[in-house]
OpenMM code with the backbone's topology and positions (N, CA, C; nanometers):
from openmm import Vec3, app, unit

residues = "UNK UNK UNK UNK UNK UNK UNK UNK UNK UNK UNK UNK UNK UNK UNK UNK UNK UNK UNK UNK UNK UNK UNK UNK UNK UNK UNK UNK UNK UNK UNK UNK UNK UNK UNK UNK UNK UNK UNK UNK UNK UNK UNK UNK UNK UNK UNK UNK UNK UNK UNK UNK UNK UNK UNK UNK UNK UNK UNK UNK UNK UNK UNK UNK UNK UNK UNK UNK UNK UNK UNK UNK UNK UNK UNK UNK UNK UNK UNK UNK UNK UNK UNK UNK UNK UNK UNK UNK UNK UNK UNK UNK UNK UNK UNK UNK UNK UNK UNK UNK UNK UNK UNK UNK UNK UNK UNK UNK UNK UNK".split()
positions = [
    Vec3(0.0837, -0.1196, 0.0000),
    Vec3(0.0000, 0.0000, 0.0000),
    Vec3(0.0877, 0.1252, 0.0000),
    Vec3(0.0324, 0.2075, -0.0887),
    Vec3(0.1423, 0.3450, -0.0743),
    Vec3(0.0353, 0.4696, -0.0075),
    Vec3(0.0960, 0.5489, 0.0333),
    Vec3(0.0348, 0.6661, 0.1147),
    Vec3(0.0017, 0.7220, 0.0532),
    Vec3(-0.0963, 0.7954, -0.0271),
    Vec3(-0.1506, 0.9203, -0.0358),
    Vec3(-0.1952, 1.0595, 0.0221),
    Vec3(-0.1310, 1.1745, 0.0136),
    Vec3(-0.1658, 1.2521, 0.0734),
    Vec3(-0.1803, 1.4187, 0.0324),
    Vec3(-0.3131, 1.4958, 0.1149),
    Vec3(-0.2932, 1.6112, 0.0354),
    Vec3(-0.3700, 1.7111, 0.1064),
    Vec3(-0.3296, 1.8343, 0.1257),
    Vec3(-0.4189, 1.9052, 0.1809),
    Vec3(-0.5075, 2.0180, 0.0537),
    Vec3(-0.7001, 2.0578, 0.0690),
    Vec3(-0.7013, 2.1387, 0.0046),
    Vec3(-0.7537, 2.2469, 0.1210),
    Vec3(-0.7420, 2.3569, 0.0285),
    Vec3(-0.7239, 2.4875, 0.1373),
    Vec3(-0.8514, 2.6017, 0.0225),
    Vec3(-0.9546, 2.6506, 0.1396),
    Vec3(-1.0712, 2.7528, 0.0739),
    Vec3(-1.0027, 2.8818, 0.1359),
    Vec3(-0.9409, 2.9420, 0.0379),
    Vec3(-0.9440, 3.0914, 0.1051),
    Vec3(-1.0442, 3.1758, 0.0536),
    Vec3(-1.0889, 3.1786, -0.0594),
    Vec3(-1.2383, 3.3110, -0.0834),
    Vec3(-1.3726, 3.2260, -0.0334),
    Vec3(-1.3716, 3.1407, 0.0137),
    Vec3(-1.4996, 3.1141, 0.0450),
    Vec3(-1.5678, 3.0073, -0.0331),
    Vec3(-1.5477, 2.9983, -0.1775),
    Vec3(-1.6507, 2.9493, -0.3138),
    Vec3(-1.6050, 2.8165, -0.3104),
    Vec3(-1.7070, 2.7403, -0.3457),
    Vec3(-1.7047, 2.5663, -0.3482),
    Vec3(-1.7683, 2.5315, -0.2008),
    Vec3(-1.8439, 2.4266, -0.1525),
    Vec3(-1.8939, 2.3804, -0.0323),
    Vec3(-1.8119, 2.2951, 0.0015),
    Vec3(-1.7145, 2.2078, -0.0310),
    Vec3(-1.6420, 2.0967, -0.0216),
    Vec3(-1.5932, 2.1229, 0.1419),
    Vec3(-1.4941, 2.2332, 0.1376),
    Vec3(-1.3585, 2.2635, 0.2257),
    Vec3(-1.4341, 2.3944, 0.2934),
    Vec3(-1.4501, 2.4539, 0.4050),
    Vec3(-1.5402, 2.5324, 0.4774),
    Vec3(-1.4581, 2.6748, 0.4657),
    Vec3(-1.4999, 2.8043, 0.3862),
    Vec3(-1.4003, 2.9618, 0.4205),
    Vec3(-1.3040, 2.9340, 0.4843),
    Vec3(-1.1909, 2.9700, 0.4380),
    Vec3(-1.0961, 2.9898, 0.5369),
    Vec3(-1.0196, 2.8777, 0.6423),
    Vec3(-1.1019, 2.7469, 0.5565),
    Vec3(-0.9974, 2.6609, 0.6145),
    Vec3(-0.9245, 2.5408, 0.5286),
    Vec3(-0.8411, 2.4666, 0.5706),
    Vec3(-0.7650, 2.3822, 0.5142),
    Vec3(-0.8112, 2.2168, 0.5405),
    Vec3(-0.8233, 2.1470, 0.4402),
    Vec3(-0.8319, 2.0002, 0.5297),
    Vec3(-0.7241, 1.8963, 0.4078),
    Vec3(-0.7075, 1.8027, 0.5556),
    Vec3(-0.6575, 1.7196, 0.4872),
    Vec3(-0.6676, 1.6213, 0.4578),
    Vec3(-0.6424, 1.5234, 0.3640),
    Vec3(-0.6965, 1.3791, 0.2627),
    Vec3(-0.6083, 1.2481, 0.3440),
    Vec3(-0.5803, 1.1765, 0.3803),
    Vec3(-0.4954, 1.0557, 0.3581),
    Vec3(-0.5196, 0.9543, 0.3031),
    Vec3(-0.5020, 0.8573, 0.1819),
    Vec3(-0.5657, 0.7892, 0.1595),
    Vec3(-0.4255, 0.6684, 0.1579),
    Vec3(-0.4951, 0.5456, 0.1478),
    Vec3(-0.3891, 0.4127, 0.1036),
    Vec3(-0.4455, 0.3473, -0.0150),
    Vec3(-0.3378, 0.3632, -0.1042),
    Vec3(-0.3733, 0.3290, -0.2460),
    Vec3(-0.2844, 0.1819, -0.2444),
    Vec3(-0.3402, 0.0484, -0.3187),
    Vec3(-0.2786, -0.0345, -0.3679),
    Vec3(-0.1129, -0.0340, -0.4484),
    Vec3(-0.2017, 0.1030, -0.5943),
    Vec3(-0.1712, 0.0717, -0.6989),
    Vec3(-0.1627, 0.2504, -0.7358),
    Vec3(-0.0941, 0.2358, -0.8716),
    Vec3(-0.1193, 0.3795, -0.8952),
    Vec3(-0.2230, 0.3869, -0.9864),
    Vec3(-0.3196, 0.2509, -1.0769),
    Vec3(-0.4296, 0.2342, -1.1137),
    Vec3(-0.5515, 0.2962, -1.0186),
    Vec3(-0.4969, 0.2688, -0.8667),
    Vec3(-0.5939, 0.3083, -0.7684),
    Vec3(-0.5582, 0.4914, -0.7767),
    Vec3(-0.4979, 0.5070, -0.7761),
    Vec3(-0.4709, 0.6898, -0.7194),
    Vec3(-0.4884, 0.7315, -0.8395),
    Vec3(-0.5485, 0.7130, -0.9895),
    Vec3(-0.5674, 0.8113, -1.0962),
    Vec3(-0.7092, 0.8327, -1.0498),
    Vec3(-0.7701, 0.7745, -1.0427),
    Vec3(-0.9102, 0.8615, -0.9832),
    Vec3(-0.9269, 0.9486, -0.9257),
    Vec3(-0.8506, 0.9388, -0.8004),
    Vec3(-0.8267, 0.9935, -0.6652),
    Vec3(-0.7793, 1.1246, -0.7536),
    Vec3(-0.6722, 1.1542, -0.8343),
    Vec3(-0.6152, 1.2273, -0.8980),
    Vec3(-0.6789, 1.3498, -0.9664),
    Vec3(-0.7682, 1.2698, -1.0772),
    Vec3(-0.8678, 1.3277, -1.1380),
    Vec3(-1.0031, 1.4107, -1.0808),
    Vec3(-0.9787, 1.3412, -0.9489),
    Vec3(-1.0866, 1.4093, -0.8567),
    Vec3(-1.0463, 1.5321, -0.7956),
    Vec3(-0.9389, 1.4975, -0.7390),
    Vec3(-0.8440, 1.6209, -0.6943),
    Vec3(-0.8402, 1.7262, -0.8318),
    Vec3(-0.8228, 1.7512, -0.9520),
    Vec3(-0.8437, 1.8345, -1.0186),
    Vec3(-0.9541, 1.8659, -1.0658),
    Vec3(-1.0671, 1.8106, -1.0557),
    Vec3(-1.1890, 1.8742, -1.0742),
    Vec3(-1.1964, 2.0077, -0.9488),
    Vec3(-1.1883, 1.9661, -0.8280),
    Vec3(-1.2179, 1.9759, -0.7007),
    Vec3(-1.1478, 2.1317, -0.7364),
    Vec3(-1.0121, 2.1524, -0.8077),
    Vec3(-0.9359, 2.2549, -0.7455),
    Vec3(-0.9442, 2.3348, -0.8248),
    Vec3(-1.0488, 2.2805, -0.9745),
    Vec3(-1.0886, 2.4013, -1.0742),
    Vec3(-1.2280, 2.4581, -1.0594),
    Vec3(-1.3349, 2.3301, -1.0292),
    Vec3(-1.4315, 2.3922, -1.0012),
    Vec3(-1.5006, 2.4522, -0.8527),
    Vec3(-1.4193, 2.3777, -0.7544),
    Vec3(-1.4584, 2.4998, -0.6536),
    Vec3(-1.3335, 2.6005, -0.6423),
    Vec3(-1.2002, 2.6092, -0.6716),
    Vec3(-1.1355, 2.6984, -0.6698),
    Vec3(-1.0766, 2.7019, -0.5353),
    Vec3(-1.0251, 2.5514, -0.5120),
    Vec3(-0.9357, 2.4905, -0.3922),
    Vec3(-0.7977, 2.5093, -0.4307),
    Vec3(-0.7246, 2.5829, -0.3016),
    Vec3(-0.5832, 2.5554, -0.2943),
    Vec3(-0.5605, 2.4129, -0.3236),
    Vec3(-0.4369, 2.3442, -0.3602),
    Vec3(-0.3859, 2.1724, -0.3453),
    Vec3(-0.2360, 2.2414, -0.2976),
    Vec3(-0.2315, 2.1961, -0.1749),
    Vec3(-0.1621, 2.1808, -0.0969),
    Vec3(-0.0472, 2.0551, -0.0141),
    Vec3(0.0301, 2.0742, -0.0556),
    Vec3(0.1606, 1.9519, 0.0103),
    Vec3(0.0932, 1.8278, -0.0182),
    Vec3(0.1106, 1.7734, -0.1186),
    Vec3(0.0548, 1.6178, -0.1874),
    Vec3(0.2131, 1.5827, -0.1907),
    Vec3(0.1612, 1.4261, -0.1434),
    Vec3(0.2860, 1.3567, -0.1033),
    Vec3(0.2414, 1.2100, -0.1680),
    Vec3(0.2804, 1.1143, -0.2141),
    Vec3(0.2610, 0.9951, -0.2162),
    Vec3(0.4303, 0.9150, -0.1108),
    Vec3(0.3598, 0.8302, -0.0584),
    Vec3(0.4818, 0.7378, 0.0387),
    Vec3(0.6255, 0.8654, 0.0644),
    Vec3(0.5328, 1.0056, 0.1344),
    Vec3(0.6131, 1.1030, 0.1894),
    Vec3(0.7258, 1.1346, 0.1071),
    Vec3(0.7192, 1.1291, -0.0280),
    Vec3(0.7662, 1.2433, -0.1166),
    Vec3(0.6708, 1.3033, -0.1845),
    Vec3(0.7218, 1.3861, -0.2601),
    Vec3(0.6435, 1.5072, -0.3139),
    Vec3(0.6179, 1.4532, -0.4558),
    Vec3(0.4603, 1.4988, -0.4594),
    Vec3(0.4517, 1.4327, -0.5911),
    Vec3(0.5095, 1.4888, -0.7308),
    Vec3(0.5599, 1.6332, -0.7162),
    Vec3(0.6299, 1.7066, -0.8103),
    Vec3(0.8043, 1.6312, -0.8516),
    Vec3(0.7783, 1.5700, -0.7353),
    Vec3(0.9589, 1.5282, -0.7528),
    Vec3(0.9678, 1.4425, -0.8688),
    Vec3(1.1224, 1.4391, -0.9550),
    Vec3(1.1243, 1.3825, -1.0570),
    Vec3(1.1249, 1.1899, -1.0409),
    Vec3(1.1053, 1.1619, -0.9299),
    Vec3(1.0760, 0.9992, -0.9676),
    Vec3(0.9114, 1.0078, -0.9155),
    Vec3(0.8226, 1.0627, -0.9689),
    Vec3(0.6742, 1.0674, -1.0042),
    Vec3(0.6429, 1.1287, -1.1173),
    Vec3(0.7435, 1.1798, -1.2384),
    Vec3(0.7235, 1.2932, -1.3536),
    Vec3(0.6338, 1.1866, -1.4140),
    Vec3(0.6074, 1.0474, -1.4202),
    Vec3(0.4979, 0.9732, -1.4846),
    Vec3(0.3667, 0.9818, -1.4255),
    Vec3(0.3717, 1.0678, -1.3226),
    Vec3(0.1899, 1.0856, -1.2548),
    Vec3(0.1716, 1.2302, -1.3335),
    Vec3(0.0890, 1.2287, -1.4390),
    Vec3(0.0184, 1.3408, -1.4415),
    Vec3(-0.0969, 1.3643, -1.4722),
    Vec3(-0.1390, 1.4669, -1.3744),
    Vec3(-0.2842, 1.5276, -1.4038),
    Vec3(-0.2986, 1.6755, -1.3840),
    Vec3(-0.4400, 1.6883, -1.4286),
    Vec3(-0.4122, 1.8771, -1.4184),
    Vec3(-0.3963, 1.9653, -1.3412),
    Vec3(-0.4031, 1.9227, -1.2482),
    Vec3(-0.3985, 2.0213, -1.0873),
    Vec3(-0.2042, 1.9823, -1.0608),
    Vec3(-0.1432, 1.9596, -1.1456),
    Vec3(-0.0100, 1.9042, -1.1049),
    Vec3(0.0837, 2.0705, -1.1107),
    Vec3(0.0246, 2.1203, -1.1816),
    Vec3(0.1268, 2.2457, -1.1617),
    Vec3(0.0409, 2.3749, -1.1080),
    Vec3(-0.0897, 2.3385, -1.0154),
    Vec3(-0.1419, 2.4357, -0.9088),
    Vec3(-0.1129, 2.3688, -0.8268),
    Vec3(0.0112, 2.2241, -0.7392),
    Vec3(0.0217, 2.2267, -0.6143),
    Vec3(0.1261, 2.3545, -0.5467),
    Vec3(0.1095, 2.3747, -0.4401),
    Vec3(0.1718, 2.4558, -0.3687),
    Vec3(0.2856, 2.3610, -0.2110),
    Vec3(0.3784, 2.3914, -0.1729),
    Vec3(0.4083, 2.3449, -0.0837),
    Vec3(0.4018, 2.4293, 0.0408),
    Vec3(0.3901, 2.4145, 0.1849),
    Vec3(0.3812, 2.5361, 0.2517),
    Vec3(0.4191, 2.4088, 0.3906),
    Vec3(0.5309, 2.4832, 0.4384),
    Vec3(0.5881, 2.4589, 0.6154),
    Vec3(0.4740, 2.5172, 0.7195),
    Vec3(0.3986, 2.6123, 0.7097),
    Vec3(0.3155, 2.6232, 0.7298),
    Vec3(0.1267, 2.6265, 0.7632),
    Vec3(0.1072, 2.5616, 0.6618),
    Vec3(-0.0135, 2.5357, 0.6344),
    Vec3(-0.0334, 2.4355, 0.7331),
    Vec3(-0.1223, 2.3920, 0.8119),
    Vec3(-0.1808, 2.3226, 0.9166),
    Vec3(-0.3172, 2.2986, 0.8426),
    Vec3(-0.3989, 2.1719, 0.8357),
    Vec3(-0.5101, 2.1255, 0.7961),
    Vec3(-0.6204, 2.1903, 1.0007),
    Vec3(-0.7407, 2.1958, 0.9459),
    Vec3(-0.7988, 2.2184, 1.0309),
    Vec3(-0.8569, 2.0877, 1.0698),
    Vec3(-0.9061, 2.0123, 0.9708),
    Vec3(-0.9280, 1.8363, 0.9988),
    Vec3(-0.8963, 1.7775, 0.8810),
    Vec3(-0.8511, 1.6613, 0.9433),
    Vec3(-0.7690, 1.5498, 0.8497),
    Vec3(-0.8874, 1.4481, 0.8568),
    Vec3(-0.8681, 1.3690, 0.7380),
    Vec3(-1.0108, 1.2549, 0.6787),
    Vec3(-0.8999, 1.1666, 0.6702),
    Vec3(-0.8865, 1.0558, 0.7498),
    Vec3(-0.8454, 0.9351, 0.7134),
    Vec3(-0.9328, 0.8336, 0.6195),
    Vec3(-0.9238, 0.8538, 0.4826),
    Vec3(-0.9782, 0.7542, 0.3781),
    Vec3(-0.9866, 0.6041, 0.4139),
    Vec3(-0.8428, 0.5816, 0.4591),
    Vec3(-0.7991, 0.4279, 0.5106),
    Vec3(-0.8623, 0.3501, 0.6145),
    Vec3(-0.9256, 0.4376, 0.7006),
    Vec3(-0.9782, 0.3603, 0.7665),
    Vec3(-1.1297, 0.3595, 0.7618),
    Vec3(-1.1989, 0.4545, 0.6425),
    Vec3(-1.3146, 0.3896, 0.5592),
    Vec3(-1.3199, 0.3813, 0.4488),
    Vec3(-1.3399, 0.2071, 0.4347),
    Vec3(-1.2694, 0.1358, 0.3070),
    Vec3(-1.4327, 0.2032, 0.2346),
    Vec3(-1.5201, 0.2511, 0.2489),
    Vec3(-1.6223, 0.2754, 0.2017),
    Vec3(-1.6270, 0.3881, 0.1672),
    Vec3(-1.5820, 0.5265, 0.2177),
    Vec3(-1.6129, 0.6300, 0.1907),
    Vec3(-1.4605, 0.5933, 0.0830),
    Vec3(-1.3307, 0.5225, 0.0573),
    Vec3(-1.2593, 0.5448, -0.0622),
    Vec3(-1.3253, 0.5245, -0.1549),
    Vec3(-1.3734, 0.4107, -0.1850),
    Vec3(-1.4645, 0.3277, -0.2880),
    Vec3(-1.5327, 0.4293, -0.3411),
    Vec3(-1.6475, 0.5126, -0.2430),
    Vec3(-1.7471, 0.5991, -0.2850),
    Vec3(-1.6224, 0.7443, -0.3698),
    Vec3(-1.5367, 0.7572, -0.3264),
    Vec3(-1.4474, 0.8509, -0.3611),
    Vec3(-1.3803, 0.8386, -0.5127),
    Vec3(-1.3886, 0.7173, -0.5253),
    Vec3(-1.3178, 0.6516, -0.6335),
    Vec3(-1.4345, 0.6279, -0.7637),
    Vec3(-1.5520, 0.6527, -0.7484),
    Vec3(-1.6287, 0.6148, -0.8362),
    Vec3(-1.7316, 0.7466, -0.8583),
    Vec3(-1.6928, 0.8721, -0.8026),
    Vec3(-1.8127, 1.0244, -0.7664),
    Vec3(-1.7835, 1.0364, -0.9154),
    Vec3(-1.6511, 1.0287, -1.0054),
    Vec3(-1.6070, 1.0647, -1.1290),
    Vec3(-1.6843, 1.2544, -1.0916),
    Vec3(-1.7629, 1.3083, -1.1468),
    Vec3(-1.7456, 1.4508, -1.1236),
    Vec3(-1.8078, 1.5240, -1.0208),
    Vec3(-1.8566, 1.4195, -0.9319),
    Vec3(-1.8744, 1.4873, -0.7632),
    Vec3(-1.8219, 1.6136, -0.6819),
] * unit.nanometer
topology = app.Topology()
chain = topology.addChain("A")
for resn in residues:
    res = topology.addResidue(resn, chain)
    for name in ("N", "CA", "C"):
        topology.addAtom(name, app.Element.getBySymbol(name[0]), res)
C-alpha cells in the first residue's frame, strides 16, 4: 500500500467541499497507482471547479512534483503549492473507511 496525501485549502470562500478559510486534509492508502488516478482526477476537478488551494501532496512522503513521479500526471499538477506552514484544520483518514474510498473513487465529477 502506498500513502496518499494532500491538503485542500478555501481561502475566498466558493465551493462547499472545504469550509471559508480553512484547510483540510486527505490521507488515503492506495494499492496501486491504477488506484490513485481517480483519486487524482478528482483532486483536479475539485481545485478548478470549486477553486481549492492543493496543498503539500505527497505519495509514500515524497512530493509528488519530484522527478521519480514525472509519470503521474494530471491537471492540478502544476497548481500544487508546498507550505511549512499550512496546518489542515481536519484530516479525513480515507484508510480507515474502506467505504467512503470506494465511494471517492467512483463520484467521477462529484
Amino acid at each position: 500500500m502506498m500513502r496518499f496525501s494532500y491538503i485542500l485549502q478555501n481561502k475566498d470562500g466558493r465551493g462547499r467541499r472545504v469550509p471559508r478559510g480553512q484547510a483540510w486534509q486527505w490521507v488515503h492508502a492506495v494499492p496501486d497507482l491504477d488506484q490513485l488516478m481517480p483519486i487524482l482526477d478528482w483532486l483536479s476537478k475539485r481545485v478548478q471547479v470549486d477553486q481549492l488551494e492543493l496543498i503539500n501532496v505527497y505519495l509514500d512522503h515524497v512530493a509528488i512534483t519530484d522527478p521519480q513521479h514525472a509519470a503521474l500526471v494530471f491537471e492540478a499538477k502544476s497548481k500544487i503549492r508546498y507550505s511549512k506552514i499550512t496546518t489542515p484544520h481536519r484530516v479525513i483518514n480515507m484508510f480507515e473507511r474502506p467505504d467512503l474510498e470506494n465511494t471517492l473513487q467512483h463520484m467521477g465529477t462529484a
